[in-house]
N, C-alpha and C positions, 0 to 999 in steps of 0.2 A: 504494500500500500504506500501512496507518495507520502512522503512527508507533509502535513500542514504545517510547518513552521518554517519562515524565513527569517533570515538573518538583519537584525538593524546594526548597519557599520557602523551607526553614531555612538552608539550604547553597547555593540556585541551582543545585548539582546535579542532573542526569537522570538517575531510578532507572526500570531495567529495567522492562515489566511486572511479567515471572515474581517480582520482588524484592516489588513491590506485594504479589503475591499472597500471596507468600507471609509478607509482614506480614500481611495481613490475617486468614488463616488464623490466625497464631499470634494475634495480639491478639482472637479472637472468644471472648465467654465466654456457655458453654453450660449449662442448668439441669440438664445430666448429670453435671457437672464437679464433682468435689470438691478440694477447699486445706483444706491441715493451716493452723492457724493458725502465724501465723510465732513463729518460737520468742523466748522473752524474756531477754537477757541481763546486761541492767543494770538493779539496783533503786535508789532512795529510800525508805528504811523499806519500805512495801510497796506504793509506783508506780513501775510500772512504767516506765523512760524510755528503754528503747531496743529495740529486736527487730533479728533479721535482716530484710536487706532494705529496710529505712527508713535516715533519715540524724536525724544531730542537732546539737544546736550549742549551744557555750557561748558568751557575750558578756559585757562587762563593758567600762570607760574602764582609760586608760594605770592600769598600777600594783594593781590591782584584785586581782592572785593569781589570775589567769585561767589561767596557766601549771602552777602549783600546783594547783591544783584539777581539768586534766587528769590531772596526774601521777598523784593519788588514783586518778582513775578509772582508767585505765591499769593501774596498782598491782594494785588490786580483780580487776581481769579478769583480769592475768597470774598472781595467788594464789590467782584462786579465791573470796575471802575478801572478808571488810569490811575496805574502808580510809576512814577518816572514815566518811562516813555511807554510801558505795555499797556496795553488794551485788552482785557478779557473777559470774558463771555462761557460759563460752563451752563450746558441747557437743561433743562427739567430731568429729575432724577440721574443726574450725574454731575449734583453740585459737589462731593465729599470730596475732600483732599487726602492724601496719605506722605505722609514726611518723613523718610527713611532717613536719618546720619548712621553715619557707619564708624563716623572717625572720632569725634569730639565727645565732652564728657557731657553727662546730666545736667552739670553746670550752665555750659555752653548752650546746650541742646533746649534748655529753659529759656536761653538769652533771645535765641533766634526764633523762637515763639513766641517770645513778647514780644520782639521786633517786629515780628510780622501781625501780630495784632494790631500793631500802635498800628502801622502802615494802614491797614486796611480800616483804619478808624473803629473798632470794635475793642470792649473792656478787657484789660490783661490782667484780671482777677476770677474771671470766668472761663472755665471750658466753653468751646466756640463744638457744636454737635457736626458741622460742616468740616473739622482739622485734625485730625487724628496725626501727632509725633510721635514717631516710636524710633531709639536710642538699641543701636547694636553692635556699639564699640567692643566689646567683649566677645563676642561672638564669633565662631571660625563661618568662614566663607559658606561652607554649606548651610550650617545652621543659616546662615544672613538670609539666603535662597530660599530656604524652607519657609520662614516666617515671612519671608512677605508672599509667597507663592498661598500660604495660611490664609493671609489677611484678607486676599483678594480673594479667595473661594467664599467669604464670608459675606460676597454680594453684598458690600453697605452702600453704592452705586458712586464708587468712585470714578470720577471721572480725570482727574491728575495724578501723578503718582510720582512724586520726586524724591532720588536716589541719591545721594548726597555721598558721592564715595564709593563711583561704581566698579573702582581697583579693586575695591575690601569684598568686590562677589567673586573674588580669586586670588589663590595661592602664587601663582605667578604672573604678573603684568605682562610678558612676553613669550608666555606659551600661546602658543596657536590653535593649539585646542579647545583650551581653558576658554577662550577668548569667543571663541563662534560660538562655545554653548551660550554665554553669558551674553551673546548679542541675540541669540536664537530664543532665549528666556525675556527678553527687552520685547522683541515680537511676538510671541506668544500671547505674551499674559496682553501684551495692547488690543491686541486682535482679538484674541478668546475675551477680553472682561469689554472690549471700546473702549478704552480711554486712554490718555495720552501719557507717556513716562520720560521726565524731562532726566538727566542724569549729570553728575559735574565730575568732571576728568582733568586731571593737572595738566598743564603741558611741558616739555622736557626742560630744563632749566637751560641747559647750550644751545638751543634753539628755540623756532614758532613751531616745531611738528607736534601733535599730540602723544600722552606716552603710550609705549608698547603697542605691542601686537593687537591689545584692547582700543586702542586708540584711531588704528588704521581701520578696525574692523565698524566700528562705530562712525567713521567720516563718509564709509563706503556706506552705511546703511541708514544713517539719520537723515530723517525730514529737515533736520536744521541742526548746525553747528553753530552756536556764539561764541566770541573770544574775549575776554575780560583782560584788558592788560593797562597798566600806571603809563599815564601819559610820560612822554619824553622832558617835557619842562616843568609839569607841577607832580611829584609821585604822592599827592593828596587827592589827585583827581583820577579817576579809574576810565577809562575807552572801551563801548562796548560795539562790536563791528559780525559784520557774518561771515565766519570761514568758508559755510556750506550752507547753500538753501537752496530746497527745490523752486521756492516761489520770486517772484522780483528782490533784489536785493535794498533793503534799506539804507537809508542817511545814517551813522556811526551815530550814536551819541555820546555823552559823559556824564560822570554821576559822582561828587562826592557827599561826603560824611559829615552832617551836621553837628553841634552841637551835643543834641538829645542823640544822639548815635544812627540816628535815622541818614540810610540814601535821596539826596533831592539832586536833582538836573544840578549840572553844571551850566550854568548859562555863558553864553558868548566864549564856551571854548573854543580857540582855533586846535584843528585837527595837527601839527606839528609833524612832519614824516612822513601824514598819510599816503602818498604816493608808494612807499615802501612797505607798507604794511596792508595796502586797503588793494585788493587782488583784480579787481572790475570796476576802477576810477575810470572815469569820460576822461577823454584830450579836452575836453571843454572844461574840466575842472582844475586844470594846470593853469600857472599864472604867466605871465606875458615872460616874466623876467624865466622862468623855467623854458617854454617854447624857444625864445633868445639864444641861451644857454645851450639849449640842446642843439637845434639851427646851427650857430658858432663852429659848432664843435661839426656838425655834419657837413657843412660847405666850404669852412675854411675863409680862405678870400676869394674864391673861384668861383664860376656858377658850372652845372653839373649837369651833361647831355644823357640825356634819355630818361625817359617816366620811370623803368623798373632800374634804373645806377638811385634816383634820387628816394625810392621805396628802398632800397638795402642802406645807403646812409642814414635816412631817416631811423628806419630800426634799430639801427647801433645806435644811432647818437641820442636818441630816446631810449634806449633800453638803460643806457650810463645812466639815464637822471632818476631811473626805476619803474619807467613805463616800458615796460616790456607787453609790446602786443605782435601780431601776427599781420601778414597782408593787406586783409580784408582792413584791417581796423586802422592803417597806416594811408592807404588808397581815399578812407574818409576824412583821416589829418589831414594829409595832401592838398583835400579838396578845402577842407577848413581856414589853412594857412594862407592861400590863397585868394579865396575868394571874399571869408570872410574878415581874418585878419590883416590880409594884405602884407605878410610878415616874406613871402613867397611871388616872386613873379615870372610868368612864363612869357618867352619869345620863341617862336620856331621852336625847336629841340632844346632850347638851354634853358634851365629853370634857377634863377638867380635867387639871394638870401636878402633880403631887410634891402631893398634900391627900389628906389619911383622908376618909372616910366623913362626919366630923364634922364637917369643916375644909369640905365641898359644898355641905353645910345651911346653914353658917353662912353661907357665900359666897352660894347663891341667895336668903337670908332678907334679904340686904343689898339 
C-alpha cells in the first residue's frame, strides 16, 4: 500500500495526504475569485505604509529614537488620530493593539506605555481595554514565539501587532534558517489573524544595511521598511525616511524629544545629506549650487559632442555628488537643465555648460 505520508522539508515533518490536499485546495487561486483589497490602516501624509495582513518594520542604529517613533505610531492607531506625522485608522473589531518588547525591562516597558498613552491623549492611570503590553525579556526565543502565537489564537481582534525586538525570535541573527521561519511566522499569523505586524530591527552599526540574515529577509518581504536615524547637524533630532515601500514614497520627516519626554515634529528641519541617504530624490530637488557642481565637474571648460558622450558625463558627474541614477532618469535631467534651467545649451551636436546664446558664438568663433 502507498505510503500516505509526505515529507515537509521545512520541519522534516510527515504531513498526511488528506493535509496536502487540503492545502492545496485552499492555496489555488481561481479567475472566479474575488479579494476586497486589504484595508489600509496607517498613513505618511498620504502613503500609505501599512494594511491588514502585511507586516512592517522600523530600523535604525543604537540610540536612533527607534522606540519613540513606535510609540507615535502606536499612539496614532490607538486615537484614531495624527501623532507626528502618522495617520491611522484601525476598522470595527480590529481596534486591539498587542505590544511585544522582547528586550527592555518592566521598568522601561511601563515607561513606553505611558508614553504612548500620554501621546494618544488617554489616562496613564488606567488600563486602556484596546493595548495589551506584554514584556519577554527573559524568555528564550521559542518560548517568545509561542506566547505571542498564544495570544493571537485568543481572537481579542487585534488588529496591530508590534514586535519590538524581532532579533530576540532567534538564536542567531545570521542563520538562514532561523530567519525565513521567523519571516514565515510574520506572514502567517498577519494573514491567518488580518492584521498588521509592525517589527523594529537595529541596523548594523559600520553601515545603512539592516542586521543579519533576518534583516535581508525582512527588506525582501515587508510592505514597508522605515529608517530612524540622528540627523547629521542636530543628534537631538531623529530623520525618519523609507528604505522600502511598496506604495509612493513619502517626504522624510523629523521628530524630537520634548521636555515631558514626548516625540513632537521637528519643525523647519533642513534635511542635511539627504541626497546620500534618501534613495529616490527628484533632480528637481537638488539645489542650483549642486547641479553647478556636478555640470563643473562633467564638462570641464569644453562643450561635449553627442547626446549619449553628455548622458555618461552627466552620470559620473552626478553620481560624485550622490545622485546616482540610470538613463532613463539622466535623459529627463538632460531635458530639465536645458530647457528648464537653462544651466545646459544645445547647438548642432555640441551641448555646452552654464553660456547664453552669445557666450556659443563667441566660443565656436574661437
Amino acid at each position: 500500500m502507498e505510503n500516505e505520508r509526505r515529507t515537509d522539508y521545512n520541519t522534516g515533518a510527515g504531513l498526511e495526504e488528506h493535509k496536502l490536499l487540503d492545502i492545496l485546495a485552499a492555496s489555488q487561486i481561481r479567475a472566479t475569485d474575488t479579494y476586497e483589497t486589504p484595508p489600509q490602516i496607517i498613513w505618511i501624509d498620504n502613503s500609505t505604509i501599512a494594511t491588514l495582513g502585511n507586516f512592517s518594520a522600523s530600523t535604525g542604529k543604537a540610540k536612533s529614537k527607534k522606540t519613540f517613533n513606535v510609540s507615535a505610531l502606536v499612539a496614532a492607531s490607538l486615537a484614531g488620530r495624527q501623532v507626528l506625522n502618522y495617520r491611522a485608522h484601525l476598522p470595527e473589531g480590529k481596534r486591539r493593539i498587542l505590544y511585544v518588547d522582547t528586550e527592555q525591562s518592566r521598568f522601561h516597558c511601563h515607561t513606553v506605555l505611558e508614553r504612548i498613552l500620554r501621546l494618544a491623549g488617554l489616562p496613564t492611570k488606567t488600563d486602556n481595554e484596546n493595548l495589551d503590553f506584554i514584556c519577554l525579556r527573559e524568555y528564550t526565543p521559542a518560548v517568545r514565539i509561542e506566547v505571542i502565537d498564544y495570544a493571537l489564537r485568543q481572537n481579542k481582534g487585534y488588529g496591530l501587532v508590534i514586535i519590538d525586538g524581532i532579533r530576540d525570535l532567534m538564536l542567531d541573527i545570521n542563520n538562514a534558517g532561523e530567519s525565513v521561519e521567523v519571516i514565515n511566522k510574520m506572514m502567517e499569523w498577519s494573514s491567518l489573524y488580518d492584521l498588521h505586524i509592525h517589527c523594529v530591527l537595529h541596523l548594523n552599526k559600520g553601515d545603512n544595511n539592516v542586521r543579519g540574515h533576518i534583516g535581508t529577509e525582512m527588506s525582501n518581504k515587508a510592505e514597508t521598511v522605515l529608517v530612524i536615524s540622528k540627523s547629521n547637524d542636530n543628534p537631538n533630532i531623529s530623520e525618519v525616511h523609507a528604505l522600502h515601500i511598496r506604495e509612493k514614497e513619502f517626504k522624510p520627516f523629523a521628530f524630537t524629544v520634548d521636555d515631558n519626554g514626548l516625540p513632537v515634529m521637528a519643525e523647519n528641519h533642513s534635511f542635511n545629506g539627504e541626497i546620500k541617504h534618501k534613495s529616490r530624490m527628484s533632480f528637481m530637488d537638488l539645489s542650483i549650487e549642486q547641479h553647478r557642481e556636478a555640470l563643473a565637474a562633467a564638462f570641464g571648460d569644453k562643450p561635449i559632442k553627442g547626446f549619449e558622450n553628455v548622458l555618461e558625463a552627466l552620470m559620473a558627474s552626478y553620481a560624485a555628488i550622490g545622485f546616482k541614477r540610470g538613463r532613463s532618469v539622466m535623459v529627463k535631467l538632460l531635458q530639465y537643465l536645458t530647457d528648464n534651467l537653462k544651466l545646459i545649451i544645445k547647438r548642432d551636436k555640441l551641448f555646452y555648460n552654464d553660456m547664453t546664446p552669445t557666450e556659443v558664438m563667441l566660443f565656436d568663433e574661437e
